[in-house]
N, C-alpha and C positions, 0 to 999 in steps of 0.2 A: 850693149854696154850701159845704156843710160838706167834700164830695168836693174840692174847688177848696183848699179849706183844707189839707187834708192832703196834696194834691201838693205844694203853695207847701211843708208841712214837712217834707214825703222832700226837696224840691229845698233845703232852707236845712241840715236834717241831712249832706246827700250835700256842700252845698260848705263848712259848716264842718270836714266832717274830711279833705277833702282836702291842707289844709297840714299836717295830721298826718303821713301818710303820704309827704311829701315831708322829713321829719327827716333831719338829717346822714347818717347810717350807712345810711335806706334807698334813697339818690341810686338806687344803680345799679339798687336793684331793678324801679322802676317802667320801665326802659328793656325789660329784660327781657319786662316783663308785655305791654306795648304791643305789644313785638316780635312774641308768641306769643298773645295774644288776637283781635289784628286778622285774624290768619290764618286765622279758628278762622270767626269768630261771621261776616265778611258773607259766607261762602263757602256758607253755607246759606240757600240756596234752594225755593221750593215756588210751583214753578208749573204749568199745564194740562201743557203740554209740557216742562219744564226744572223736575229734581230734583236737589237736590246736596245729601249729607250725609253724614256721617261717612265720608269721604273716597270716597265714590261720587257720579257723576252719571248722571242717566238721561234721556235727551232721546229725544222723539217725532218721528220723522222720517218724511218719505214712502217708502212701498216704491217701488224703483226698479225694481221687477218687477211692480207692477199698479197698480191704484189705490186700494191701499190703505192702512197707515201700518203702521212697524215702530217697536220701542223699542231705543235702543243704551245698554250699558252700561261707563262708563268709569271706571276707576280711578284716582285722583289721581296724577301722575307716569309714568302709561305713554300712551305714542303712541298705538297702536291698541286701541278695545272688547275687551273681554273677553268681550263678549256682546251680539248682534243676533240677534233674533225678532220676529214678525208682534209687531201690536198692536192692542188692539179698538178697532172704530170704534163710535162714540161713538150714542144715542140717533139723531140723525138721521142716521145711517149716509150722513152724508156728512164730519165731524170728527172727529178722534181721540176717546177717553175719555180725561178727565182722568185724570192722574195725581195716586194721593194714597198716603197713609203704609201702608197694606197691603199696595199693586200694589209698590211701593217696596221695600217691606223684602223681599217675595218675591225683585224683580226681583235684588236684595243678596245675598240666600243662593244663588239659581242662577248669579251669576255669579260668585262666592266659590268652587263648586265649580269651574265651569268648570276656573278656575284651579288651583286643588286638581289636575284632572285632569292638567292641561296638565304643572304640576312632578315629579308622579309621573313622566307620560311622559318627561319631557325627562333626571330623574336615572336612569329605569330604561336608558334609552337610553346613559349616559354610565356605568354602573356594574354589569352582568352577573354573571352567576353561574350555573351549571348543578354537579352531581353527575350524576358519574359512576363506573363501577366498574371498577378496572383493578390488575393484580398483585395479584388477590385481596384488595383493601381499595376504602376505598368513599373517595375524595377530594372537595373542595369546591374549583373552579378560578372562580376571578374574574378579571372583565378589566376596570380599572378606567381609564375614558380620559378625560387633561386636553385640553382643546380649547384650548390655548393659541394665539393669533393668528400666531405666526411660530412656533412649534415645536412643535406638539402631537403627544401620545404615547400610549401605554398603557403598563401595567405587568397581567403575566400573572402570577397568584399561585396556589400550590395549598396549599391548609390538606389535613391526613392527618382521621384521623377525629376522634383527641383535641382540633381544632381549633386545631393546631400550623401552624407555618406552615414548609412543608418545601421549597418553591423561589418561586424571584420571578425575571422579567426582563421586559425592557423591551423592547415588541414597537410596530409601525407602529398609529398610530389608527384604522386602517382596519382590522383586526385581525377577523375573524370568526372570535367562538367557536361551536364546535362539541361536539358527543360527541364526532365519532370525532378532531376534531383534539388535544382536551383528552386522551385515551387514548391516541396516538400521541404527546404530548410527555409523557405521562407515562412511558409506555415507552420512549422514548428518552433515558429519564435528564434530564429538565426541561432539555434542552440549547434554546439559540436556536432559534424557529422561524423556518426561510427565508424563507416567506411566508405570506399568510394564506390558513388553511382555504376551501377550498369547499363 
């Protein structure tokens, strides 16, 4: 009884200050709050197979290569996992192991890196650099390429040693840098390269 009591008065507290917070000036706020709390709180989830929290979900799936079960990790807002690996079968090694807040938070920081890796690869891919040594000084040639959808390019830069920046042009996306091509437009007076190095 006493338990019973004191919900009835969280539940008479909670609805007398409710017309509080609906006062003139804070109209617009409570739309706000609706807007961004609802998004938040039923999207977490904790179940055997299906986790979802702080904007990751991890769902138990069948290996489609034996019989056994894998776990995929997905990011809130992207298409495809970030992360697919076996997953343990469960006590009677015929059900998955549930999934709880340990395997979880793991399964979080490895696919966090994943991704980690993936962004490194993809800027190191689009943004190069090599030193080289040529006319007796030591240069710094970067090939920095915009993948734009209808006109993508690069732009070919050489910084001298002081890390001045002592030529620049704009070469094809497809552009491979090289030593000997970066030493070759450097010796020819950072003139247009024709095409790109082999």
């Amino acid at each position: 009884m006493p338990q019973q009591q004191s919900i009835a008065a969280l539940n008479a507290l909670s609805a007398s200050e409710a017309p509080e917070a609906s006062l003139p000036h804070a109209t617009p706020e409570p739309t706000e709050t609706q807007d961004s709390v609802p998004a938040d709180e039923p999207t977490a989830i904790r179940q055997d197979r299906l986790w979802h929290d702080n904007g990751w979900t991890a769902r138990v799936i069948k290996n489609e290569d034996d019989d056994g079960w894998a776990v995929e990790m997905l990011k809130d807002g992207e298409p495809e996992p970030a992360l697919v690996g076996p997953w343990t079968m469960g006590r009677d090694k015929k059900n998955p192991k549930p999934l709880d807040q340990t395997a979880f938070n793991t399964l979080v920081k490895t696919a966090t890196e994943v991704l980690q890796r993936h962004a490194q690869q993809a800027h190191a891919a689009l943004h190069k650099r090599i030193t080289v040594f040529a006319l007796e000084r030591e240069w710094d040639i970067r090939l920095d390429i915009t993948p734009d959808e209808y006109e993508p390019y690069a732009v070919l830069t050489a910084l001298d040693e002081l890390g001045e920046e002592v030529a620049q042009v704009r070469v094809r996306p497809d552009f491979r840098l090289t030593n000997a091509g970066a030493s070759n437009w450097i010796k020819d007076e950072f003139r247009q390269p024709e095409r790109s190095e082999d």
